[in-house]
C-alpha positions in Angstrom: 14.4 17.4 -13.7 14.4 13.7 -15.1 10.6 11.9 -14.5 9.0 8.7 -16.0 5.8 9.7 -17.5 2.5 7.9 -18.2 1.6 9.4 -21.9 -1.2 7.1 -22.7 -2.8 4.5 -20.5 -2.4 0.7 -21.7 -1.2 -2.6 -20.3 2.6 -3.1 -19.8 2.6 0.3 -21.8 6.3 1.8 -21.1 6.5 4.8 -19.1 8.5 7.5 -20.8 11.9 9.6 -19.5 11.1 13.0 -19.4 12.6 16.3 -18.7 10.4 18.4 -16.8 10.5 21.7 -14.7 10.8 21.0 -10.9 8.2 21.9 -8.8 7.6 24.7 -6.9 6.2 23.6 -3.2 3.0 25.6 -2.6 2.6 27.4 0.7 1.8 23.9 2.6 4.1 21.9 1.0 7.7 20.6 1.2 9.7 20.4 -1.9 12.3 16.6 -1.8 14.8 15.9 -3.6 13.7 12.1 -4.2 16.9 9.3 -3.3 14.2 6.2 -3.8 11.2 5.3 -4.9 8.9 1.8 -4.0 7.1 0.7 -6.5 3.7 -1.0 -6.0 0.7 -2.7 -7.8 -1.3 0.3 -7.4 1.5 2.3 -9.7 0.4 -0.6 -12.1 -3.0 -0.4 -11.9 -2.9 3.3 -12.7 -0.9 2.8 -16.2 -3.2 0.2 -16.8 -6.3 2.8 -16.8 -8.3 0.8 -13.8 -8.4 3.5 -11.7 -9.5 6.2 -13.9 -13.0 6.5 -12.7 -11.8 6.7 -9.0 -8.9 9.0 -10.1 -9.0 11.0 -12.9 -5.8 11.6 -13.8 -4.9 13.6 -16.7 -1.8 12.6 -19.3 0.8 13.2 -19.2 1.6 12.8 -15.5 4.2 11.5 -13.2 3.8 8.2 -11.7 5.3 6.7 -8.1 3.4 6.7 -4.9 6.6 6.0 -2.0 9.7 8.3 -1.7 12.1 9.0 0.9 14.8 11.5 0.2 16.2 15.0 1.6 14.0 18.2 2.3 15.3 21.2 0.0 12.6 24.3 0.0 9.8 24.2 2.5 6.4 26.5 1.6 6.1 29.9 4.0 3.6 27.8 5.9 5.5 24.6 7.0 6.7 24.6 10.5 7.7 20.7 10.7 10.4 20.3 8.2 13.5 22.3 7.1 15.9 21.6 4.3 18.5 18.9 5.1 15.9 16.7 7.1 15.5 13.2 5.7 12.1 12.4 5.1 10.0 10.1 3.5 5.8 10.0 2.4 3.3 8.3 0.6 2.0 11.5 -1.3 -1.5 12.5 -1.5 -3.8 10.9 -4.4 -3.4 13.4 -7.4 -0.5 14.9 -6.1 1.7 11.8 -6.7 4.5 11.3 -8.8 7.7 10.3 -6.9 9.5 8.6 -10.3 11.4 11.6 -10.2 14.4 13.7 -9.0 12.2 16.2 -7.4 8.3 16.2 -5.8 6.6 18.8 -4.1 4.7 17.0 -0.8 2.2 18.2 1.5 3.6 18.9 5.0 0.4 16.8 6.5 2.0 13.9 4.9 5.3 13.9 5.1 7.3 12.2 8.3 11.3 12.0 9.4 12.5 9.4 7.9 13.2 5.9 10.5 17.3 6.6 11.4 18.1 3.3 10.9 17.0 2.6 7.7 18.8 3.4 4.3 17.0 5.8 1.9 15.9 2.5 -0.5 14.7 0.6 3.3 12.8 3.5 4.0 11.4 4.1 0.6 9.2 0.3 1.0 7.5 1.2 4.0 5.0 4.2 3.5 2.2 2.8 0.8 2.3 -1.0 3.0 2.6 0.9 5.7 0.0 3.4 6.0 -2.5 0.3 3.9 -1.7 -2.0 6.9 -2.2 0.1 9.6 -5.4 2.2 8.3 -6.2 -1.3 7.9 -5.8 -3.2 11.5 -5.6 -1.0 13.6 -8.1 1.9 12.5 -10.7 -0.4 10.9 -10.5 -3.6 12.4 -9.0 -2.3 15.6 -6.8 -5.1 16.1 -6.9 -6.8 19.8 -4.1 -9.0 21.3 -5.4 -12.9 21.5 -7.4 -12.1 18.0 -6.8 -14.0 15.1 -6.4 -12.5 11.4 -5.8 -14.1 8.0 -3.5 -12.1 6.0 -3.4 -13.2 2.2 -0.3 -13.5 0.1 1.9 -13.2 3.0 5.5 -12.8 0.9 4.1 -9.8 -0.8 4.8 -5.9 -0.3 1.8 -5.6 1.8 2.1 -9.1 3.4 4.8 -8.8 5.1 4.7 -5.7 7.0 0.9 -7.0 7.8 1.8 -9.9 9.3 4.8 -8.1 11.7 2.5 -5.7 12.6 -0.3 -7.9 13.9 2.7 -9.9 15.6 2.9 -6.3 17.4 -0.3 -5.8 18.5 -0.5 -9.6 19.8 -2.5 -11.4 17.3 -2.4 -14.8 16.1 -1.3 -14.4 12.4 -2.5 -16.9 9.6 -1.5 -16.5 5.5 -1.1 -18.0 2.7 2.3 -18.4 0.6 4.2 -20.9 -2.0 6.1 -24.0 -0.8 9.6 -22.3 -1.5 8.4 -19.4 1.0 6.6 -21.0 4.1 9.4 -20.9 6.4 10.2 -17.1 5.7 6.9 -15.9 6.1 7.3 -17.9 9.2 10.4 -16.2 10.4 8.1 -12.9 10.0 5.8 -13.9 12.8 3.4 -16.4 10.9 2.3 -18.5 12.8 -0.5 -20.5 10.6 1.0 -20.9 6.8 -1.4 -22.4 4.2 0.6 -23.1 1.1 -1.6 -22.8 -1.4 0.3 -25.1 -3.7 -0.9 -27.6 -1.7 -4.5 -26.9 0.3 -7.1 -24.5 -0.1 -6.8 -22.1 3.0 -10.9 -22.1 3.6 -10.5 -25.9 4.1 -8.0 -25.1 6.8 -8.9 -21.9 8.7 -11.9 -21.2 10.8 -13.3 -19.0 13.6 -10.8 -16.0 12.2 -11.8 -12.5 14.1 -10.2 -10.2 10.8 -9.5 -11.0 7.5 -6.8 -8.5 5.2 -8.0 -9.2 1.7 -5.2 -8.6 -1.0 -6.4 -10.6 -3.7 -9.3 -11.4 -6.5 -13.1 -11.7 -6.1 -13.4 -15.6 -6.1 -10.5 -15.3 -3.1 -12.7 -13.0 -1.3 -16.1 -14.9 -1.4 -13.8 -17.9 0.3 -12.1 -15.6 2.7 -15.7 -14.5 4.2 -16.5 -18.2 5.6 -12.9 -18.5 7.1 -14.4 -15.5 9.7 -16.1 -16.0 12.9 -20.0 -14.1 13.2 -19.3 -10.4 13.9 -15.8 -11.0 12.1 -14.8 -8.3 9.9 -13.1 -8.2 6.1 -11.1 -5.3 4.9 -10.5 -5.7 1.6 -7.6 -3.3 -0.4 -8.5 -5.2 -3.9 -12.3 -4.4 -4.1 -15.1 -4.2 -4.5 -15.1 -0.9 -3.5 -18.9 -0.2 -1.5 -21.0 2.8 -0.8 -19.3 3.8 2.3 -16.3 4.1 0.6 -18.1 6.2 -2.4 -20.0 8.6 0.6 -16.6 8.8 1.8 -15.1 10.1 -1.1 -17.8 11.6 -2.1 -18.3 10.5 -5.4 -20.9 11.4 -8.1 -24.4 9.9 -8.0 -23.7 7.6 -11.1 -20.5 6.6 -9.4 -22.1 5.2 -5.8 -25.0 3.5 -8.0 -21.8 1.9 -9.8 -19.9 0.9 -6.4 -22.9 -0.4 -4.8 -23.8 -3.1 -7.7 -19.7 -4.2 -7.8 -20.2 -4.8 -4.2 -23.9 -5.7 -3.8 -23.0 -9.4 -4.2 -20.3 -9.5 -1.8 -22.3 -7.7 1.4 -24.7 -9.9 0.1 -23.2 -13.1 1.4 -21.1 -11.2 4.3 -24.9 -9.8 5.6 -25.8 -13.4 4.8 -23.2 -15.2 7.0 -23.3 -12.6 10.1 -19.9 -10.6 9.4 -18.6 -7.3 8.0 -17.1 -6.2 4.7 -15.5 -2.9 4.0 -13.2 -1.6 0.9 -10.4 0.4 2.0 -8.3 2.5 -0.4 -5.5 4.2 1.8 -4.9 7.5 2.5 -1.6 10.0 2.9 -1.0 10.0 6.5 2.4 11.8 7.5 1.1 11.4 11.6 0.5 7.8 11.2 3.9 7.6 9.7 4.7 9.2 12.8 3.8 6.3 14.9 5.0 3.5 12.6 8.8 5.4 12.8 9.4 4.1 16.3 8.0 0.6 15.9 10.3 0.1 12.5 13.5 1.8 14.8 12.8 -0.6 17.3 13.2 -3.2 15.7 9.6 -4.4 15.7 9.0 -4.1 11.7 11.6 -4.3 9.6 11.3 -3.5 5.8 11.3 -6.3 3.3 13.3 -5.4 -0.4 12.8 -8.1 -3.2 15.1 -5.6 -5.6 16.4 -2.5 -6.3 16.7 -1.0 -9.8 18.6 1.9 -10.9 16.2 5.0 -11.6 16.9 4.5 -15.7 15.6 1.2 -14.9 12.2 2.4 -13.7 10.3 0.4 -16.4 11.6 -3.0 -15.4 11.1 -2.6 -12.1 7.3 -1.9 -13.5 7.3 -5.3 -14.8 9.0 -6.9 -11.5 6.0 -5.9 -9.3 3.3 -6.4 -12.4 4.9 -10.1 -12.4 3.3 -10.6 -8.8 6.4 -13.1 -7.9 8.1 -10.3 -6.2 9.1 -11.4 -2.1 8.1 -8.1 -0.4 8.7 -4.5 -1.8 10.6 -3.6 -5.1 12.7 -0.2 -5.0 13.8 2.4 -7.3 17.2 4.1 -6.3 16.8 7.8 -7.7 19.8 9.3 -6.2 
């Protein structure tokens, strides 16, 4: 089979088009034929080599972390799938690689792909989807009549955010360029801080959750936008101890997590709210119940572009641009 490959890890360092064997699907695991790919900032981070002491992934190694696509061999344990079902995933860390014809997926997260969506459609949702949702509804537990401030509203992880918390009845603030404020409204905004113009902690107050996306000096700001007893889940770091007792990371490793963060639960501690680091997982049961809400009409994926699978590289650069308006796609098939 045909694979982009990270050989070395570098900064806007091209992936290379390999021919490799296709996998064989162990006895949990569903082998897919792979239509699309999404591609997303975390696939960047991993070329670049910022992830290495979280996830030690050795080179060569396939890259891609959302496929949708047809079930062809199941292992001799699966009992949910069966070749010919459509499916799509967010594969487990160190067990990606979906920037390829074929990838063998655990049957724990895997999910039947939403009917009405298109293979490249359905191929956007599972990274955002499982990020958001692990996100408001498991951590911050989301409550109609709350109010959360979702950063960078027009990205991949933006938009399905802000539908979502339509959904469960929140009031929705975020941040976007001038060109964009209107769309990000059509998506259920309902508070829009273009940053071109004002500085969002100038403007929002009294916020129950807040869905950091971005860099540390946005965070600090985005802790005094919360009400006391107001909780920030941040996807961009600092990761904290929890996280590394989650994980269950080496001693040198937590003592390394808990100085990045120690500043940051600092002031949170300091100013009477939460901060946690999230770093999603595979999830094919929470896929599950984002299926119907996407079918319904509810969510509806957002596609900046689509690139032909020989194009895999440029699409790279689209999302490592940051100017991409929702999710950028790969077509494999």
């Amino acid at each position: 089979m045909k694979a982009f490959t990270v050989d070395r890890y570098g900064k806007q360092r091209a992936l290379r088009l390999a021919e490799l064997p296709t996998p064989e699907p162990r006895d949990d695991e569903v082998l897919v034929q792979v239509h699309a790919a999404g591609v997303n900032l975390v696939d960047v981070k991993i070329r670049n080599g910022e992830f290495k002491l979280l996830l030690p992934y050795r080179t060569p190694f396939v890259l891609g972390h959302d496929v949708a696509g047809e079930v062809v061999k199941v292992g001799r344990n699966v009992r949910q799938f069966k070749p010919g079902d459509e499916v799509y995933s967010r594969p487990d860390d160190l067990r990606i690689g979906t920037f390829a014809e074929f990838i063998a997926i655990k049957e724990a997260s895997l999910a039947l792909k939403p009917k009405n969506l298109t293979m490249e459609e359905a191929a956007s949702i599972p990274l955002v989807g499982l990020t958001v949702w692990q996100a408001l509804v498991e951590r911050a537990k989301l409550k109609r009549g709350q109010k959360v401030f979702i950063q960078a509203g027009s990205g991949g992880v933006g938009t399905f955010a802000i539908q979502l918390a339509k959904h469960l009845g929140a009031t929705v603030a975020t941040t976007t360029g001038t060109s964009n404020v209107d769309w990000v409204k059509s998506l259920g905004a309902d508070v829009v801080v273009d940053y071109k113009k004002d500085d969002f902690e100038n403007v929002l107050s009294g916020y129950d959750v807040v869905l950091n996306s971005q860099d540390a000096k946005t965070l600090e700001k985005s802790l005094s936008v919360l009400q006391p007893g107001g909780k920030l889940i941040s996807i961009s770091g600092p990761p904290d101890p929890a996280f590394a007792e989650e994980m269950k990371a080496p001693w040198f490793v937590k003592q390394v997590m808990r100085a990045l963060s120690f500043t940051t639960r600092r002031k949170a501690k300091q100013l009477n709210v939460g901060y946690s680091f999230l770093f999603m997982k595979a999830s094919g049961s929470q896929l599950q119940q984002i299926t119907p809400l996407v079918e319904s009409g509810a969510i509806r994926p957002v596609i900046d572009k689509v690139f032909p699978f020989e194009s895999t590289n440029e699409a790279m650069a689209c999302v490592d641009s940051g100017r991409a308006k929702g999710k950028v796609v790969i077509k494999v098939r």
